[in-house]
py3Dmol code that shows the C-alpha trace and the ligand (Angstrom):
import py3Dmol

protein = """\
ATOM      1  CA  UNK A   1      -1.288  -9.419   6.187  1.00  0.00           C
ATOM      2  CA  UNK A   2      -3.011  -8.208   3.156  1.00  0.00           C
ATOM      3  CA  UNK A   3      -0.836  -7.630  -0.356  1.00  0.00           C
ATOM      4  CA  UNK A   4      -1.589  -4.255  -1.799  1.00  0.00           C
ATOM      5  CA  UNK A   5       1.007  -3.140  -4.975  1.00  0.00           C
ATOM      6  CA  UNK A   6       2.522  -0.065  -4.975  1.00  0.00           C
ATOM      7  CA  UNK A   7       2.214   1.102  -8.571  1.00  0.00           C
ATOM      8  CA  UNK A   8       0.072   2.909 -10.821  1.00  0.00           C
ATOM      9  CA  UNK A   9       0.978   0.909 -14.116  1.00  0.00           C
ATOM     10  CA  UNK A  10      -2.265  -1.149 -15.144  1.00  0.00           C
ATOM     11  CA  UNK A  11      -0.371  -3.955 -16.558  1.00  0.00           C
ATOM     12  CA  UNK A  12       1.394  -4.494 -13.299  1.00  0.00           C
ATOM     13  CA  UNK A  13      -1.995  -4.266 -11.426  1.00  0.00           C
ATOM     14  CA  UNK A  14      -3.832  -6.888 -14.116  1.00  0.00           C
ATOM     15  CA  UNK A  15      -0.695  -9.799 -14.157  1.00  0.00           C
ATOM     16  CA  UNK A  16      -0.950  -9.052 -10.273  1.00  0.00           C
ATOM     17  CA  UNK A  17      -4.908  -9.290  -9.818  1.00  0.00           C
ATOM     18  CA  UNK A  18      -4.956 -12.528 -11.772  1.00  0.00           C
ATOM     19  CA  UNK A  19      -2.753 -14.416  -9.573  1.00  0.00           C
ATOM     20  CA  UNK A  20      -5.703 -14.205  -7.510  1.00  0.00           C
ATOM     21  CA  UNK A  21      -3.701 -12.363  -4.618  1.00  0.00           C
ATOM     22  CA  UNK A  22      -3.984  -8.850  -4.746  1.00  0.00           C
ATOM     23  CA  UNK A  23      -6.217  -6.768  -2.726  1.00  0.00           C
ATOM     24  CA  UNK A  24      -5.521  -3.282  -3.051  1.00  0.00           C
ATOM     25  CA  UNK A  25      -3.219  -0.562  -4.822  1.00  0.00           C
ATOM     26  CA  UNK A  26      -1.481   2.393  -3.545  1.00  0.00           C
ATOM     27  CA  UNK A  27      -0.571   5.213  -5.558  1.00  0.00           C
ATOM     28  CA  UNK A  28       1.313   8.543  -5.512  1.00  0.00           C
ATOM     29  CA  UNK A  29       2.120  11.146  -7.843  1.00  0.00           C
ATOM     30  CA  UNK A  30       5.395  10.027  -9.046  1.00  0.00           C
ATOM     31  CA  UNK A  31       4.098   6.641  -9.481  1.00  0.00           C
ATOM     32  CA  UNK A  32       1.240   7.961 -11.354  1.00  0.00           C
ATOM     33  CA  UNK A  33       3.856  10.450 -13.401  1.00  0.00           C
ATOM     34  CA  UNK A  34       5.647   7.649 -14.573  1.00  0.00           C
ATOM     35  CA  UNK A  35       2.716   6.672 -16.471  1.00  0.00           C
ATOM     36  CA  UNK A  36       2.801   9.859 -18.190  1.00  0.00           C
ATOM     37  CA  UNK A  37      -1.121   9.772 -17.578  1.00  0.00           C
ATOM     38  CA  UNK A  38      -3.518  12.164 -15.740  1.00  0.00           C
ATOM     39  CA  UNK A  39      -4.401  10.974 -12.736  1.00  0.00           C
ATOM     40  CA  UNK A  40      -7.848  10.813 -13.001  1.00  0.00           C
ATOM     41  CA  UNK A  41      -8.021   8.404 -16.181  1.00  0.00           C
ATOM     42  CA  UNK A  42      -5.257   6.413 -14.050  1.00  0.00           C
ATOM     43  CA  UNK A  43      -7.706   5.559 -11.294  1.00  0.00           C
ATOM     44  CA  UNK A  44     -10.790   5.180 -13.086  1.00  0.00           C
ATOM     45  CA  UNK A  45      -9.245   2.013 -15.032  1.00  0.00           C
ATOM     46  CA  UNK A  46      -7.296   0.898 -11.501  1.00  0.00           C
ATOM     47  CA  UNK A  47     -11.370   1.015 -10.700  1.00  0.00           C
ATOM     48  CA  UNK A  48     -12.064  -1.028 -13.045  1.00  0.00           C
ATOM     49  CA  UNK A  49      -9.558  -4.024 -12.611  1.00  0.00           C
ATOM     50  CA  UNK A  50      -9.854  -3.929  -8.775  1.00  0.00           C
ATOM     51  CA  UNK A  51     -12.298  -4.082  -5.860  1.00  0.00           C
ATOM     52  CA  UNK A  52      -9.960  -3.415  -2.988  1.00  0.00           C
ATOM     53  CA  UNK A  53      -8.939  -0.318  -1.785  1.00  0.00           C
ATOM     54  CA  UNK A  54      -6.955   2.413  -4.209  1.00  0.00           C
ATOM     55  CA  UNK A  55      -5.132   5.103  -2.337  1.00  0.00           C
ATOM     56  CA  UNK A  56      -4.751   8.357  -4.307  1.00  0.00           C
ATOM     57  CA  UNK A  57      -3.470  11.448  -3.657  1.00  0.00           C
ATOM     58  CA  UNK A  58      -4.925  14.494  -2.772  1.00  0.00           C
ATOM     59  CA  UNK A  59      -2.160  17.659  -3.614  1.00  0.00           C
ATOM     60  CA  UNK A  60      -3.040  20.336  -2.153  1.00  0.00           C
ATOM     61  CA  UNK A  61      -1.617  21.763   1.285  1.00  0.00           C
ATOM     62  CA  UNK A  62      -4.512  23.735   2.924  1.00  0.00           C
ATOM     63  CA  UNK A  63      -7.441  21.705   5.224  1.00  0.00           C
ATOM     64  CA  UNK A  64     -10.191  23.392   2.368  1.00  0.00           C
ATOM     65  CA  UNK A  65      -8.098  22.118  -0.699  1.00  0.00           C
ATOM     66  CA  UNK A  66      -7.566  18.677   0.359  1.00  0.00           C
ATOM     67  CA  UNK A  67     -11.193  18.346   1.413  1.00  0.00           C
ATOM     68  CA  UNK A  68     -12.075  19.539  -1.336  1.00  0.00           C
ATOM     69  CA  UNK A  69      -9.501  17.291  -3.683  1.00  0.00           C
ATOM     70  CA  UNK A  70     -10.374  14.326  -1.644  1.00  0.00           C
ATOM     71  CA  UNK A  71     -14.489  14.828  -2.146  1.00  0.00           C
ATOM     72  CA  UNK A  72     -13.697  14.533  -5.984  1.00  0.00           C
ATOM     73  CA  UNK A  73     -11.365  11.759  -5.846  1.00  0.00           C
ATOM     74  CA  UNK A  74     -13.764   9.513  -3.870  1.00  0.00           C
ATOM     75  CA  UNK A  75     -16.213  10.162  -6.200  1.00  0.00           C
ATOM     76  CA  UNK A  76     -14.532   8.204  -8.895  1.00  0.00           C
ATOM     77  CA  UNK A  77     -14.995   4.908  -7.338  1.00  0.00           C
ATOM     78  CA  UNK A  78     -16.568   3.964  -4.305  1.00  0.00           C
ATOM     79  CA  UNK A  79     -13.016   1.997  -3.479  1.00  0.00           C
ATOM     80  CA  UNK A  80     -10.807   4.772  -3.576  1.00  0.00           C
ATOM     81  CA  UNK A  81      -9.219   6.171  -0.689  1.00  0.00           C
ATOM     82  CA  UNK A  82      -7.351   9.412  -0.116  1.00  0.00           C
ATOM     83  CA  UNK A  83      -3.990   9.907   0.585  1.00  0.00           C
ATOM     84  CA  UNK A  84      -3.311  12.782   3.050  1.00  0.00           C
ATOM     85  CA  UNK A  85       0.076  13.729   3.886  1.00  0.00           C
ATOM     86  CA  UNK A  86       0.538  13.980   7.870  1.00  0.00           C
ATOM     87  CA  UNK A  87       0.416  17.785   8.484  1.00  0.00           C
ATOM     88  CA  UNK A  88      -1.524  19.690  10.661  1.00  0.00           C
ATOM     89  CA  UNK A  89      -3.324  20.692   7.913  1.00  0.00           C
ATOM     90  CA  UNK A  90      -3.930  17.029   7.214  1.00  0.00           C
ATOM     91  CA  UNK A  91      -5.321  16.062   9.998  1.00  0.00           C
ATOM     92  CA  UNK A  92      -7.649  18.649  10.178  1.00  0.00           C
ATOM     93  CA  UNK A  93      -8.885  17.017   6.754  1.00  0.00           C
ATOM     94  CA  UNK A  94      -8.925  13.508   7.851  1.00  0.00           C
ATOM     95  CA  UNK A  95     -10.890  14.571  10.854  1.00  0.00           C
ATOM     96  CA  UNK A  96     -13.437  16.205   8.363  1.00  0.00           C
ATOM     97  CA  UNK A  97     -13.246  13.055   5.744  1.00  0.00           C
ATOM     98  CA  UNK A  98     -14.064  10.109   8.625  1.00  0.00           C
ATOM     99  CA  UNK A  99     -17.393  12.559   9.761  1.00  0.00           C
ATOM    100  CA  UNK A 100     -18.415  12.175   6.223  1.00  0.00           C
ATOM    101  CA  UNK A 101     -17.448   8.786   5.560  1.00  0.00           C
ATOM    102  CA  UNK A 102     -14.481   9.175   2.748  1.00  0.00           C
ATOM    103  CA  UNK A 103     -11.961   6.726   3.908  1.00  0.00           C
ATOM    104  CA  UNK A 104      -8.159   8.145   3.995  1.00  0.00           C
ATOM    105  CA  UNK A 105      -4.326   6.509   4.121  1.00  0.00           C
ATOM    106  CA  UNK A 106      -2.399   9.221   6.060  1.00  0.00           C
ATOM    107  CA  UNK A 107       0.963   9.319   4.134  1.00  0.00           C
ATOM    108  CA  UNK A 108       5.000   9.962   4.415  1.00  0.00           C
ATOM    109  CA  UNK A 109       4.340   8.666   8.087  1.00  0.00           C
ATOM    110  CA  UNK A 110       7.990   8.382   9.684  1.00  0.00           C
ATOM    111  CA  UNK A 111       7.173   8.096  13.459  1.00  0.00           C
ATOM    112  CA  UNK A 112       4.820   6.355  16.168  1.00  0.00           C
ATOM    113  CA  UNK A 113       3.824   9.535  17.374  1.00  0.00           C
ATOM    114  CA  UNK A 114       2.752  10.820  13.475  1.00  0.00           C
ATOM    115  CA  UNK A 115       0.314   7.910  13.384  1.00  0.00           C
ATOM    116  CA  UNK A 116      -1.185   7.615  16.990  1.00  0.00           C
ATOM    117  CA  UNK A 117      -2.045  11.684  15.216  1.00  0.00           C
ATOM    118  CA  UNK A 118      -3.055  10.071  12.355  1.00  0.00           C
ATOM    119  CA  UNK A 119      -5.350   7.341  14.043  1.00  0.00           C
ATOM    120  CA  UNK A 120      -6.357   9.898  16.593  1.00  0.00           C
ATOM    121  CA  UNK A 121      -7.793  12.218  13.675  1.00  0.00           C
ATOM    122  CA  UNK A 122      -9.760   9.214  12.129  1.00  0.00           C
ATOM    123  CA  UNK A 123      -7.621   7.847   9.493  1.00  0.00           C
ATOM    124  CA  UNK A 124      -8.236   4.994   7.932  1.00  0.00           C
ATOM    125  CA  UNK A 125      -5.249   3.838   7.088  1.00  0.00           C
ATOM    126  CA  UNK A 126      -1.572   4.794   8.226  1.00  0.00           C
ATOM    127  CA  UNK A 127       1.674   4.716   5.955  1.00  0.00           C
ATOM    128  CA  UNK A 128       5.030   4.738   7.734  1.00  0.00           C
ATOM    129  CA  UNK A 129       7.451   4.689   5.153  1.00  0.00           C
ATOM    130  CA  UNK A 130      10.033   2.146   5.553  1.00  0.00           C
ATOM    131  CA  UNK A 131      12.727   2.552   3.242  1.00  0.00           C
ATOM    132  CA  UNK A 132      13.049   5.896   3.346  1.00  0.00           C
ATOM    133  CA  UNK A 133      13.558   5.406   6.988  1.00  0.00           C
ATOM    134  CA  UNK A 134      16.108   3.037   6.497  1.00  0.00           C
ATOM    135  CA  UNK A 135      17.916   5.582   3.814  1.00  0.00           C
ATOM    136  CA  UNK A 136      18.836   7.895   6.817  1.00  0.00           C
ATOM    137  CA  UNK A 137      20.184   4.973   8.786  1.00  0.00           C
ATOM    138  CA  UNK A 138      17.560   4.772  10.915  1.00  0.00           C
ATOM    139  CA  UNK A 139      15.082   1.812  11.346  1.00  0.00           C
ATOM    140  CA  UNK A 140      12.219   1.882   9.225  1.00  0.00           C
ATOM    141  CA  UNK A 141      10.423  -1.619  10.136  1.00  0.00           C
ATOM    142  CA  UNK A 142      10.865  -0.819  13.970  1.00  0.00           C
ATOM    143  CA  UNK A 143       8.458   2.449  13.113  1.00  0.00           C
ATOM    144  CA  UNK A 144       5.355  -0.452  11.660  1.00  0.00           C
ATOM    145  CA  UNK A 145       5.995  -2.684  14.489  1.00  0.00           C
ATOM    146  CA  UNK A 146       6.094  -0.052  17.390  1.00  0.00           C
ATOM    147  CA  UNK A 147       2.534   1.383  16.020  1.00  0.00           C
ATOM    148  CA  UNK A 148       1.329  -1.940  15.296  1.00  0.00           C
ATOM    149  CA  UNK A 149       1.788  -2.636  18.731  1.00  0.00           C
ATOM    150  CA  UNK A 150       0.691   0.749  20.368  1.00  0.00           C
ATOM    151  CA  UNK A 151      -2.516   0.179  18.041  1.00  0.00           C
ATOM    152  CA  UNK A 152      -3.198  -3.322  19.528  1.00  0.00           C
ATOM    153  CA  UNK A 153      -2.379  -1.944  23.216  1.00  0.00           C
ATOM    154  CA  UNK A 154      -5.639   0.458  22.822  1.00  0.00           C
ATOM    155  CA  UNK A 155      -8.383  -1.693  20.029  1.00  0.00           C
ATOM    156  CA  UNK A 156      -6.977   1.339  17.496  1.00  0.00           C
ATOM    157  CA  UNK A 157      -8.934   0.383  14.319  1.00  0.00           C
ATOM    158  CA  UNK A 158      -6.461   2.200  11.871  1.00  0.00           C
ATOM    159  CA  UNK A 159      -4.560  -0.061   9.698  1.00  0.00           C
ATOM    160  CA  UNK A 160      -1.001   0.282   9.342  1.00  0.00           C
ATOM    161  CA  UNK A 161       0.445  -0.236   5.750  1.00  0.00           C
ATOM    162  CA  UNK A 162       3.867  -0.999   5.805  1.00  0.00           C
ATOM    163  CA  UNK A 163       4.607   1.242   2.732  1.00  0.00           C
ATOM    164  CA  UNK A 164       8.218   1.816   0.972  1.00  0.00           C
ATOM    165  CA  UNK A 165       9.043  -1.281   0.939  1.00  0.00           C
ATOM    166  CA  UNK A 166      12.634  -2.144  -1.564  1.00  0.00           C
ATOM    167  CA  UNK A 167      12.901  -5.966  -1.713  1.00  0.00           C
ATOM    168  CA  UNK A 168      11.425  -8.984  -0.026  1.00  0.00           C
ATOM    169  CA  UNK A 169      12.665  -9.615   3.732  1.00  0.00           C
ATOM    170  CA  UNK A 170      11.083  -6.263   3.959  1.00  0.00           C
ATOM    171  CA  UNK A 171       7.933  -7.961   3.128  1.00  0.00           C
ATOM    172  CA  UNK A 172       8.430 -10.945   5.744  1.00  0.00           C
ATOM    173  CA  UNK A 173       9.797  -8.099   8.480  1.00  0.00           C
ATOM    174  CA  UNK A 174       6.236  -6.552   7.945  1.00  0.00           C
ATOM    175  CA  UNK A 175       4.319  -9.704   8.378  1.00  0.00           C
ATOM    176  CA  UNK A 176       6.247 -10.806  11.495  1.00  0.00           C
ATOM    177  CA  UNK A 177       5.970  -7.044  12.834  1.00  0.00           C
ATOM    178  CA  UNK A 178       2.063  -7.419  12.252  1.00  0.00           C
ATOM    179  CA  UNK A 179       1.528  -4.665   9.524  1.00  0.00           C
ATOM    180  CA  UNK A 180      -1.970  -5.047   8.784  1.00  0.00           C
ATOM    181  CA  UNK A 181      -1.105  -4.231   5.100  1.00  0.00           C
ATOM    182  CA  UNK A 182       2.152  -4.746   3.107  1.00  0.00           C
ATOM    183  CA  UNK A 183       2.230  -2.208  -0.497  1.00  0.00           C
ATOM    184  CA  UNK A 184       4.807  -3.610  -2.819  1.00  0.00           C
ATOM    185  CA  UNK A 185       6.728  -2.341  -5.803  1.00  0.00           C
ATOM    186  CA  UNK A 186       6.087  -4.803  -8.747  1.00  0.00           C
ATOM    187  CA  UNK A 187       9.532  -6.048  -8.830  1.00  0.00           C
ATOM    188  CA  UNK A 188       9.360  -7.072  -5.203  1.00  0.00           C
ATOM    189  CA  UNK A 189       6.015  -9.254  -5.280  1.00  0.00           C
ATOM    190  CA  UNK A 190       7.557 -10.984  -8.372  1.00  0.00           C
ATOM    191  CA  UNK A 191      10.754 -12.004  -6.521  1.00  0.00           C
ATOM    192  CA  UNK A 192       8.814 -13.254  -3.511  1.00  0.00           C
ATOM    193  CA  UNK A 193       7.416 -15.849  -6.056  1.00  0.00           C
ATOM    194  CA  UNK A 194      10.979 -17.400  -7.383  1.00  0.00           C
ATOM    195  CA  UNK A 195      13.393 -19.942  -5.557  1.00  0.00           C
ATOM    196  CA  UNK A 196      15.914 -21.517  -7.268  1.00  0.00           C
ATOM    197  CA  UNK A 197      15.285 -24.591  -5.359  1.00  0.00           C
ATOM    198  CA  UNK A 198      11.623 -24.549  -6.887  1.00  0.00           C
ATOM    199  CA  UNK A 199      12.762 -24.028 -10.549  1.00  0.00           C
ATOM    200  CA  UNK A 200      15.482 -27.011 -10.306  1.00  0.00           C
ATOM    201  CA  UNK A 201      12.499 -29.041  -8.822  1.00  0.00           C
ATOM    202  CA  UNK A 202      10.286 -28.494 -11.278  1.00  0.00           C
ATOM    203  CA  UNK A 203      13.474 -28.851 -13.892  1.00  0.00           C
ATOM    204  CA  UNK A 204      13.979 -32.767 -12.445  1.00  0.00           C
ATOM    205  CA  UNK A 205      10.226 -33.854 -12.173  1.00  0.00           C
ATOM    206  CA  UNK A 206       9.636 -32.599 -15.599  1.00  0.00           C
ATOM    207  CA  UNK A 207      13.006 -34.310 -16.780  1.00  0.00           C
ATOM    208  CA  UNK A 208      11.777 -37.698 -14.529  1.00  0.00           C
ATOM    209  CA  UNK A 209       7.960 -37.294 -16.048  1.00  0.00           C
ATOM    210  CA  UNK A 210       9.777 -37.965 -19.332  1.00  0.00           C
ATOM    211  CA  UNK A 211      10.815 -40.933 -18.678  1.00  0.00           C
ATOM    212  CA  UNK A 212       7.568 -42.879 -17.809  1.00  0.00           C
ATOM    213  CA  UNK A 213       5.060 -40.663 -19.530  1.00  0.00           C
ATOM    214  CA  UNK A 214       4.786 -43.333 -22.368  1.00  0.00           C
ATOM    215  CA  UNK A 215       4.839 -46.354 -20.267  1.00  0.00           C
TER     216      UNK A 215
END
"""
ligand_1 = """\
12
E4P
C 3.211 4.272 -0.383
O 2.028 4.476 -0.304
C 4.116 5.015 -1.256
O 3.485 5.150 -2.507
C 5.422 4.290 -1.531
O 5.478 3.079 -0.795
C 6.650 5.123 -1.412
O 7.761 4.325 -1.711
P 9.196 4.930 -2.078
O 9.815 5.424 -0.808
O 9.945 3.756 -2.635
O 8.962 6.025 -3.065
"""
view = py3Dmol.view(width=600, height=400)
view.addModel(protein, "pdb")
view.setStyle({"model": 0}, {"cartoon": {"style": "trace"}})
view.addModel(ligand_1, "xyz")
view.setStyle({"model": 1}, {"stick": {}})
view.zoomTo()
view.show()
């Protein structure tokens, strides 16, 4: 399963990148508005830190206006994909995108069936949206693994990004339900590193180093 983050603040992405781990950022427009930053100057130095895929958001809700959104957004980096949210209207642009090659993460994805559409129109990339499922008391992770598996039943080439994504087991649920792609929230990837049984290992050999280290 690949590691994407889910943020739009460039520090996050550059501590991230240099662990050597990261290959690929999604976006969306509040991430991006917590930056207080147009979204345009947002991507272009995302482009610039990252070769992986960037998913950015194309805002308008007619077929013409997201083709048209998603033609310019593309042309900022040859890595960046376009988020589409799954309408009707959407998937008549996603059709339209995949016959001219512009790659595109359908988004806000809450059901099988909204991504076997998604897939069907050519998307690149699928979204379901886990913890928002899970907010309505439904199950979000069940969603990822049911496509991953109708996806694998018929060679479907989409990828399915386990997206929305709160804390860690939601990371592991994603990897054992075979999401192609997990997007995490900074915080999350950064308490996937710690254990407390690694820091009070660390703590003793350091503490036992001492006590030879001039011998
Ligand atoms: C994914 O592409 C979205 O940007 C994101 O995962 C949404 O997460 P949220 O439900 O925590 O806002």
């Amino acid at each position: 399963m690949k590691i994407f983050l889910d943020t739009a603040n460039v520090d996050q992405i550059r501590e991230i990148n240099d662990w050597g781990i990261l290959q690929g950022v999604t976006t969306n427009p509040s991430l991006v508005s917590k930056e207080g930053r147009c979204m345009r100057d947002c991507l272009e130095e995302i482009a610039t830190i990252l070769r992986g895929p960037i998913s950015a958001e194309a805002m308008s809700m007619d077929t013409e206006g997201m083709v048209r959104e998603a033609r310019e957004l593309a042309g900022i980096a040859e890595n960046i994909n376009v988020k589409i949210p799954m309408t009707a209207q959407g998937l008549a642009a996603v059709s339209r995108l995949s016959k001219e090659g512009i790659k595109t993460n359908v988004t806000l994805v809450f059901s099988t069936n909204q991504a076997l559409l998604a897939a069907a129109a050519g998307a690149t990339f699928v979204s379901p949206f886990v913890g928002r499922l899970d907010d309505i008391g439904n199950s979000g992770m069940a969603v990822v693994e049911e496509t991953v598996d109708v996806f694998d039943t018929y060679s479907i080439k989409t990828q399915v990004i386990a997206a929305s994504l709160r804390h860690p087991m939601h990371v592991t649920e994603a990897a054992r339900a075979g999401a192609h792609i997990a997007t995490i929230p900074y915080d999350v990837i950064v308490k996937m590193i710690r254990h407390p049984l690694t820091d009070l290992g660390i703590q003793r050999f350091l503490e036992d180093y001492e006590k030879i280290k001039d011998l």
